[in-house]
TIVO-186673 format. One record per atom (N, C-alpha, C): residue in one letter; x, y, z. Coordinates in pm, whole numbers, plus 50000, padded with zeros to 5 digits. Example, Ala and Ser with C-alpha at 12.3 -4.5 7.8 and 13.67 -1.06 7.14 Angstrom:
// residues 2
A513194943150780 A512304955050780 A513204967050780 S512854977550708 S513674989450714 S512905000350787 
// end
This chain:
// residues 272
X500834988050000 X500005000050000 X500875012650000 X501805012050095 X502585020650095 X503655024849953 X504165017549908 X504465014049755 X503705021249662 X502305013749650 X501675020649566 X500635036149548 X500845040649720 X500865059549746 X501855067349692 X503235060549735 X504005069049674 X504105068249512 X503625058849465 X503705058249304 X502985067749268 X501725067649308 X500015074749282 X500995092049319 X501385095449400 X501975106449476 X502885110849383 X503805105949344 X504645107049191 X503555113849104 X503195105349044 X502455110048940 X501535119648927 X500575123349018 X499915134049060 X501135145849050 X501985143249130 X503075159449160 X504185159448977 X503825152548880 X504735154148809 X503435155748665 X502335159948666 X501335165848579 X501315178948594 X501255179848438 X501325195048406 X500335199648471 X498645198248511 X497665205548539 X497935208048735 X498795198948776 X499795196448928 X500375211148936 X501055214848855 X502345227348871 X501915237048773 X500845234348673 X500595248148601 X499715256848690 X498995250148742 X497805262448836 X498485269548959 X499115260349054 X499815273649162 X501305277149087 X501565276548974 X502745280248922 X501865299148876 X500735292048794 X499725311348748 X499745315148899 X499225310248992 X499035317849126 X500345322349163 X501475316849201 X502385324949221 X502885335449154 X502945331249024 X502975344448903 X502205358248966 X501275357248946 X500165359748979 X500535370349138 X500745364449258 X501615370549406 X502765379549366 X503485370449285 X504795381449276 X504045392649164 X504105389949099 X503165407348993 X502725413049096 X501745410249157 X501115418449265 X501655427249371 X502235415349404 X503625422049507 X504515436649445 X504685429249330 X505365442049257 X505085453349213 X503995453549166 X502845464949083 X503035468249287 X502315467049383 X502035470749504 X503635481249517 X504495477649504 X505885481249574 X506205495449491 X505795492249382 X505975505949274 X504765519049288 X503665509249344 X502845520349380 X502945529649471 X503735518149598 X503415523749770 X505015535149750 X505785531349666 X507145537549619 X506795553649616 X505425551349557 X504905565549485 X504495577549569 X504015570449673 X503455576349777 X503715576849894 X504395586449885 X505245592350060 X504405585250165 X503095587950160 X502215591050271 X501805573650321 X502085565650197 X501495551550240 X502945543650239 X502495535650402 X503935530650421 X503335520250508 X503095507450444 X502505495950502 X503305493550628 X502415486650721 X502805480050848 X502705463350855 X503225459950815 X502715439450790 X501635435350877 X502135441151019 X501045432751115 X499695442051117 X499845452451122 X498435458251131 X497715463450978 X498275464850845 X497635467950739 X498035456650608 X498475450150626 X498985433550585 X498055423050653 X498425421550766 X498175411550824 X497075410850901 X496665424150918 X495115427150991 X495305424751130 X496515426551188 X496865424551335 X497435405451340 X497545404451460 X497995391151481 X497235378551456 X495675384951459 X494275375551434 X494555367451287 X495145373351197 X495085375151087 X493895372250973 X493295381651021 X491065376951031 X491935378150848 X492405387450726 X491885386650626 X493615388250584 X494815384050618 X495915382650588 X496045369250449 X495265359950444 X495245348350353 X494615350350234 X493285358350299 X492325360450212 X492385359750056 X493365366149989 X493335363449840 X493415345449805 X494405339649885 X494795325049891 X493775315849914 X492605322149993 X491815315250066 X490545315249965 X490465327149901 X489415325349825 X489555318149681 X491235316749653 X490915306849508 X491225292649535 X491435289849665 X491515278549701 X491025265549670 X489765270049672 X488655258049645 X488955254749503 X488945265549414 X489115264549274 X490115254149230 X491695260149263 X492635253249238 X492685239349259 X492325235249411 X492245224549487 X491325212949376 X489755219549349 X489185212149297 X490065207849155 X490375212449070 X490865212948906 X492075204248955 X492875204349048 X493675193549028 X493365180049083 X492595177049180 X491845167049225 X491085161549125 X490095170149068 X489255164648984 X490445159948821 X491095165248805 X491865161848680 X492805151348692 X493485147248830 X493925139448864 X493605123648800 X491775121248856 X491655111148816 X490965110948679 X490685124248647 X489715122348496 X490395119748388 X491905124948428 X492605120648300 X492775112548226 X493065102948362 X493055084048356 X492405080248298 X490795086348352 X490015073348296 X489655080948129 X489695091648092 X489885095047943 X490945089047879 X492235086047921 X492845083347865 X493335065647850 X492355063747960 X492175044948007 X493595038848086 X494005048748147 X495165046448237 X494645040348368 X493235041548419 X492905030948534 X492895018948504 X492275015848382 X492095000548329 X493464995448351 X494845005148282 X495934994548262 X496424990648433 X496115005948490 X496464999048626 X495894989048690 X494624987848695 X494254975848738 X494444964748747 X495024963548589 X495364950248557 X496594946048637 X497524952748721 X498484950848827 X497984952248959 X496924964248917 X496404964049114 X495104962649084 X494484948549133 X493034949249047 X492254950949211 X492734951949299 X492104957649425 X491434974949398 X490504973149366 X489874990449373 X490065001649491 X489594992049594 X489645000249712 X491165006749744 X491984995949732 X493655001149734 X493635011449654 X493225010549538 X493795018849426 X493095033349501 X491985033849485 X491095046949486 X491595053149630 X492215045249765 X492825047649888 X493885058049883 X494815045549769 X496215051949723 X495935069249651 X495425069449583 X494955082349516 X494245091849623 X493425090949690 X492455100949783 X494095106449875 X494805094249914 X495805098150021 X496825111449926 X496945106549802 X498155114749705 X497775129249679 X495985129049642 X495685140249623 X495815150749760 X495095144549861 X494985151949995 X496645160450067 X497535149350027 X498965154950059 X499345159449950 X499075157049819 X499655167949713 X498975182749677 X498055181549740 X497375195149711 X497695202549855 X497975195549948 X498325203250110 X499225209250102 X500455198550008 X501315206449999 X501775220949869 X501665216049854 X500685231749681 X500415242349783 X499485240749868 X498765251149933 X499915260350007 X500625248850093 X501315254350225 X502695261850103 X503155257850046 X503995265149924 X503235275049895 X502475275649849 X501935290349778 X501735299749945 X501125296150075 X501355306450129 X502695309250195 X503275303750213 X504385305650225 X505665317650144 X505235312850075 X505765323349954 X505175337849959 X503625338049979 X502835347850023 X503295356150106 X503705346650260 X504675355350327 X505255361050310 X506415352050250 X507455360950241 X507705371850117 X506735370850037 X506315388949957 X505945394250065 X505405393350121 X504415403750201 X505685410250313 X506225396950313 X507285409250429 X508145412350404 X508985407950260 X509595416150219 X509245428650128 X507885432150095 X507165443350043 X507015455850228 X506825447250296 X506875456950420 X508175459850455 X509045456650454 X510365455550476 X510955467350402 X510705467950266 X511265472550151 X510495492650130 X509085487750148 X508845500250191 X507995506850320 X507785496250428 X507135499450550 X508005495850640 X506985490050709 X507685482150850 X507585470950902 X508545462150957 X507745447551020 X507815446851171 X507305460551206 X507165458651375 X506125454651413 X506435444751546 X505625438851588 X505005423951538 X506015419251449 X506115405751417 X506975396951506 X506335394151646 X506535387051707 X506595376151742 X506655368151847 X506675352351809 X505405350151803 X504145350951860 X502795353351845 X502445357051664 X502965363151613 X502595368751552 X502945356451431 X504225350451407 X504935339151365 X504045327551405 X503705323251514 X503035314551559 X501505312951495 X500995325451482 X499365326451404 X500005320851234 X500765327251197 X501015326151068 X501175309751027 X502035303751130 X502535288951094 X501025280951134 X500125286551219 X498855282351203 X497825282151127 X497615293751023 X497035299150962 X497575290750783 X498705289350832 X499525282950727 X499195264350700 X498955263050774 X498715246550835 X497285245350802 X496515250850847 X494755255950792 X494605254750688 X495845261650624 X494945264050465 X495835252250379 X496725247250420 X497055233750395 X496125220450406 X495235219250492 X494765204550535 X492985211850458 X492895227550460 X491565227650376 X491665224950231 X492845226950148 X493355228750005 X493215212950009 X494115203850070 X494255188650069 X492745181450045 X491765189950178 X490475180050168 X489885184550022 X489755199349991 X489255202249888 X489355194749745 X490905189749750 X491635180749657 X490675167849644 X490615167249764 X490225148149784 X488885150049741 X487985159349768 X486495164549750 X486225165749593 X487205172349489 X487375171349338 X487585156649285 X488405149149414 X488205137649285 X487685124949359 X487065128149445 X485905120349492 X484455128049394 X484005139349344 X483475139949239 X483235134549119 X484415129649053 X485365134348938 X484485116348900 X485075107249068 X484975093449056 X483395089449050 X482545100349103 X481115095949036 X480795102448872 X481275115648865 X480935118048696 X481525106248614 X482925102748650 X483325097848587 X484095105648435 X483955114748438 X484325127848369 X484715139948457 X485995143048450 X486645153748489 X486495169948453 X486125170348293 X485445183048253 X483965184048287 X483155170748310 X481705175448358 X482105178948499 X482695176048557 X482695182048702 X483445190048723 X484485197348639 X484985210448677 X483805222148619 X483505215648478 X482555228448457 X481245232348556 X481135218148597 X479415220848715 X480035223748823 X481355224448874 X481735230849009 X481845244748983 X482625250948876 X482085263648801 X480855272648814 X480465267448727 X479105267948739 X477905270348860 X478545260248959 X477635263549062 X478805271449188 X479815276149130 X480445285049185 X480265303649201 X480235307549069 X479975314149027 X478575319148982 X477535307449007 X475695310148945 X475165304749069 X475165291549119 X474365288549176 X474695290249347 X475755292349336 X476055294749524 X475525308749586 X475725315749400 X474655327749473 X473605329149501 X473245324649400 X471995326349430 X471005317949573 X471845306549552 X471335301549721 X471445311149858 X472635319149820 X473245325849914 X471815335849923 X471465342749818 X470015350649836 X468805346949829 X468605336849803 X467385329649816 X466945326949919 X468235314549932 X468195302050068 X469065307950157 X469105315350227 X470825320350284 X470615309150432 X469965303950493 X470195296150569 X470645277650514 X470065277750415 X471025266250316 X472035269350270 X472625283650256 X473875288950184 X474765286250274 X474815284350445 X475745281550541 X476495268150516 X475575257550459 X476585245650413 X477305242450291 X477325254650217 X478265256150099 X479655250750138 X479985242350071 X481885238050080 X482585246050053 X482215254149937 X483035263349855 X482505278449998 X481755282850016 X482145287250168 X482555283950333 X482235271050305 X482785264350469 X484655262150424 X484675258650275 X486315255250269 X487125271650275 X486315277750216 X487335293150257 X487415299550393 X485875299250476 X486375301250655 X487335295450669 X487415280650675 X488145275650792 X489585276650729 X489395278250613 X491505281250538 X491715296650589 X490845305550596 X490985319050647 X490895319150754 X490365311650873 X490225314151002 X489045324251004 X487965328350945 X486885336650927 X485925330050978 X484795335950987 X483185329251024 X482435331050870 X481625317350902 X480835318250754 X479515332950843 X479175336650723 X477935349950775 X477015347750670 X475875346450670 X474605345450577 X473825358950614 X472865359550457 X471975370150517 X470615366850579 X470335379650650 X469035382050732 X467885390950683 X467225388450627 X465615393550586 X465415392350439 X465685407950388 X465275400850209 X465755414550153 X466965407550054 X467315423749936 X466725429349876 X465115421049861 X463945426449775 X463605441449877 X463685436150020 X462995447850041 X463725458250143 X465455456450135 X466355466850159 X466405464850302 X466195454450357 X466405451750510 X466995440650553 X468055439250452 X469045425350491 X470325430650549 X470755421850644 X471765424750669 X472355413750702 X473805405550695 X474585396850755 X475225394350876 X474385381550874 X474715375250998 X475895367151024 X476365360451137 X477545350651149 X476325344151156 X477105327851093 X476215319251075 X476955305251205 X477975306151183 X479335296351249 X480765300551237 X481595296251339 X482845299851328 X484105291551254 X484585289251196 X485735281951128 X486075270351179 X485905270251308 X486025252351363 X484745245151297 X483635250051301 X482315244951229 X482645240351086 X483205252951043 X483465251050888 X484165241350861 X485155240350947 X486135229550906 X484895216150961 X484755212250979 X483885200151009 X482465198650914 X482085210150866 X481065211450776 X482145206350613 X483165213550634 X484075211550510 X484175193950505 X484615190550614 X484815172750610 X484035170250592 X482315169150632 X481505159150612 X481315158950448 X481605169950388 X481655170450243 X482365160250189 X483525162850214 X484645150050181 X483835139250190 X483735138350336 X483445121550372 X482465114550208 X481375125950275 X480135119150203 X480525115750045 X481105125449986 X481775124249851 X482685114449860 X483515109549914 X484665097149912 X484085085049938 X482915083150000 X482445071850090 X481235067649926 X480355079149883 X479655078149746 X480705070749620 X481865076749603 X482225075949504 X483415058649529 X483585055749632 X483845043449650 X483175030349657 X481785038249638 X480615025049640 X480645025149509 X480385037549447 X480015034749240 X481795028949188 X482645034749279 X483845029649174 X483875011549176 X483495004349288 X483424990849338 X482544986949208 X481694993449199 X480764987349158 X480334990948925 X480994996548939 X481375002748776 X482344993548678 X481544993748547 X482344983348453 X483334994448384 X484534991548460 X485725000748438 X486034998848211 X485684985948221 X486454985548024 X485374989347934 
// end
């Protein structure tokens, strides 16, 4: 078993769709970083502080935040592509025929994605950091980056590692009931961008068990917040709905239920 994780683990971390997506995201940090440094250059008057206009104090309630919100995205597209490739390209079949145990196989993979996308995550913020403090460094200040302050970060850092990982495992525990990797990136899309909103204003007390919002609290350390009354008639306002320990446990049962589904249809599916 062990053997055949690290094989599955290989191969996942050595696909192009593996290293092209947080390869754009880092792109992506450093530009930012940079365009930021040339701006704040410009202006006498603005002279970032890491911990209090960076980092939002030691809490670091919205320090991740850009990371946290494409999270889900990334996470899903390589999870879900992971295994769709295969079976487009009939690379489960040949494996089988060496590991004709399913459950191993689909084990080996849930474990590869969950630690290959954790680790993706904890790299990209990491890196985050250290723009951010060397952009404060360069034209502010890093007072008051204390061990506390280090300590939230390596926490906050670890968070959005084990949410990116489940998110991973959540794409291709999908992926293994479509059975198609583009039908389930486009309908995670889709109901990313169309339908989460609209639940969010419709249903906003069904909008609290969104993954794609329970997985960004608990990688941000935020509270999920829904609304209260109705935009129709200009008297809504947002509520906290739960705090990020929730989320994170609302985030797992997602997983579960998706890994535990998609291991009954994979058992049971005429793979040729």
């Amino acid at each position: 078993m062990m053997l055949l994780t690290l094989t599955e683990f290989k191969r996942l971390m050595l696909r192009r769709m593996t290293l092209a997506f947080p390869a754009g995201l880092a792109a992506l940090m450093v530009g930012g970083i940079a365009i930021a440094y040339f701006v704040i250059s410009a202006d006498a008057n603005d002279t970032p502080d890491l911990v209090q206009d960076i980092a939002g104090g030691t809490g670091l309630d919205s320090y991740f935040l850009p990371i946290a919100a494409l999270l889900p995205l990334m996470a899903f597209v390589i999870g879900a592509s992971y295994f769709g490739a295969d079976v487009k390209t009939g690379t489960i079949e040949q494996i089988l025929t060496w590991e004709p145990r399913r459950a191993r196989l689909l084990a080996a993979r849930l474990v590869s994605a969950f630690v290959g996308v954790a680790f993706l995550v904890a790299l990209l913020a990491v890196l985050y950091v250290i723009l951010t403090f060397v952009l404060a460094t360069l034209v502010g200040t890093t007072d008051g980056t204390n061990a506390e302050f280090w300590t939230n970060v390596a926490g906050a850092v670890l968070r959005l590692a084990v949410a990116g990982g489940l998110f991973g495992a959540f794409g291709m525990g999908v992926t293994v009931l479509t059975n198609n990797s583009l039908a389930s990136i486009v309908g995670f899309i889709i109901y990313w961008f169309i339908i989460d909103s609209l639940i969010g204003v419709f249903l906003p007390r069904l909008s609290v068990f969104s993954p794609i919002t329970n997985a960004t609290a608990f990688a941000n350390g935020s509270s999920v917040e829904r609304l209260s009354g109705s935009v129709f008639t200009g008297n809504a306002e947002t509520i906290v709905s739960h705090g990020p320990a929730a989320a994170g446990l609302i985030l797992l049962a997602w997983v579960l239920g998706a890994l535990v589904l998609s291991a009954l249809v994979f058992q049971q599916r005429d793979i040729a």
